[in-house]
C-alpha positions in Angstrom: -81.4 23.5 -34.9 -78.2 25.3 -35.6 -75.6 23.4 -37.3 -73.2 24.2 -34.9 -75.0 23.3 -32.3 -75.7 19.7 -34.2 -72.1 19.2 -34.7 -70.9 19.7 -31.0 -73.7 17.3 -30.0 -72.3 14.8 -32.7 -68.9 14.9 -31.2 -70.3 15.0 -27.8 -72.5 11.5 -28.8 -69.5 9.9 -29.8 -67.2 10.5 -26.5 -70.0 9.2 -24.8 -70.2 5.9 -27.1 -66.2 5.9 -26.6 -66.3 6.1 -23.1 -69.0 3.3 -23.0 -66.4 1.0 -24.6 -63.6 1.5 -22.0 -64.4 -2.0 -20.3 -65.4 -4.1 -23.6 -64.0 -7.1 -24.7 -60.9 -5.9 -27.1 -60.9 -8.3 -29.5 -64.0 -7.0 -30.4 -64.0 -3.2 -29.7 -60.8 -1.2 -31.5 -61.9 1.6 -28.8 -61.4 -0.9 -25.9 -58.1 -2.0 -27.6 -56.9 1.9 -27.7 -57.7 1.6 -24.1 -56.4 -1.6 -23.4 -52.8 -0.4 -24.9 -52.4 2.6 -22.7 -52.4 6.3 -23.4 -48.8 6.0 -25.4 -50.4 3.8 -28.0 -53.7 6.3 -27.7 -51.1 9.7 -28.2 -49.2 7.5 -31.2 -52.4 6.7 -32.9 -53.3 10.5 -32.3 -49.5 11.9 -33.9 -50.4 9.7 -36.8 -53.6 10.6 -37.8 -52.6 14.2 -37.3 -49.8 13.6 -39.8 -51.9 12.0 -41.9 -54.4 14.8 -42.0 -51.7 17.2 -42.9 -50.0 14.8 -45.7 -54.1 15.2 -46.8 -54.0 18.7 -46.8 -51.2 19.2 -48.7 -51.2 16.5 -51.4 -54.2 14.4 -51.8 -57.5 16.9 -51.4 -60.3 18.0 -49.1 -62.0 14.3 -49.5 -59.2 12.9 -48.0 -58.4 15.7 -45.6 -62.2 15.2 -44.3 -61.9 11.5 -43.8 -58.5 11.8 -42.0 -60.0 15.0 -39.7 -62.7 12.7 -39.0 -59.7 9.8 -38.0 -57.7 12.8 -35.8 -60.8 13.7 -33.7 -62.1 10.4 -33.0 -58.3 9.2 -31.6 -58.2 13.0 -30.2 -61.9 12.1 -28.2 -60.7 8.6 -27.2 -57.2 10.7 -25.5 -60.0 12.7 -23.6 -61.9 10.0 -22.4 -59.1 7.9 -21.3 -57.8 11.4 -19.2 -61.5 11.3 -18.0 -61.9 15.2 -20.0 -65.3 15.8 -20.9 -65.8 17.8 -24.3 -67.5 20.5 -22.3 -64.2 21.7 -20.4 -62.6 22.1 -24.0 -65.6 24.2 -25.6 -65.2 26.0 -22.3 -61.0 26.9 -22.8 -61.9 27.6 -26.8 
């Protein structure tokens, strides 16, 4: 399989697994807390780990740039899901 292909499934596996958590308990899911505390707290979350990934980028490396990326597009896939936008309509616009 193509590695592109893998890693659009991948993301797509894990919006699923996010939206799945929308209704759990959260003291136990830190997804269903994101929900639980609204989109502002979901868009903050978002604006940090996107500053963080830059901070990453320009002073501490591509380990730590890949571990924050992976930070910005889960809080990025959790934004979607709680706007009900499935991964397919972005692929689509890119």
């Amino acid at each position: 399989m193509n590695e592109k292909k893998i890693n659009s499934e991948v993301l797509e596996r894990v919006f699923e697994i996010i939206k799945s958590r929308h209704s759990e308990d959260p003291d136990i899911s830190y997804t269903a807390k994101l929900f639980s505390e609204g989109r502002s707290k979901i868009a903050c979350k978002l604006v940090e780990e996107a500053t963080e990934t830059i901070v990453a980028a320009l002073h501490e490396g591509e380990d730590k740039v890949i571990s924050e990326s992976s930070d910005l597009l889960f809080h990025l896939l959790v934004l979607w899901a709680d706007l009900d936008i499935e991964p397919a309509r972005v692929w689509k616009e890119l």
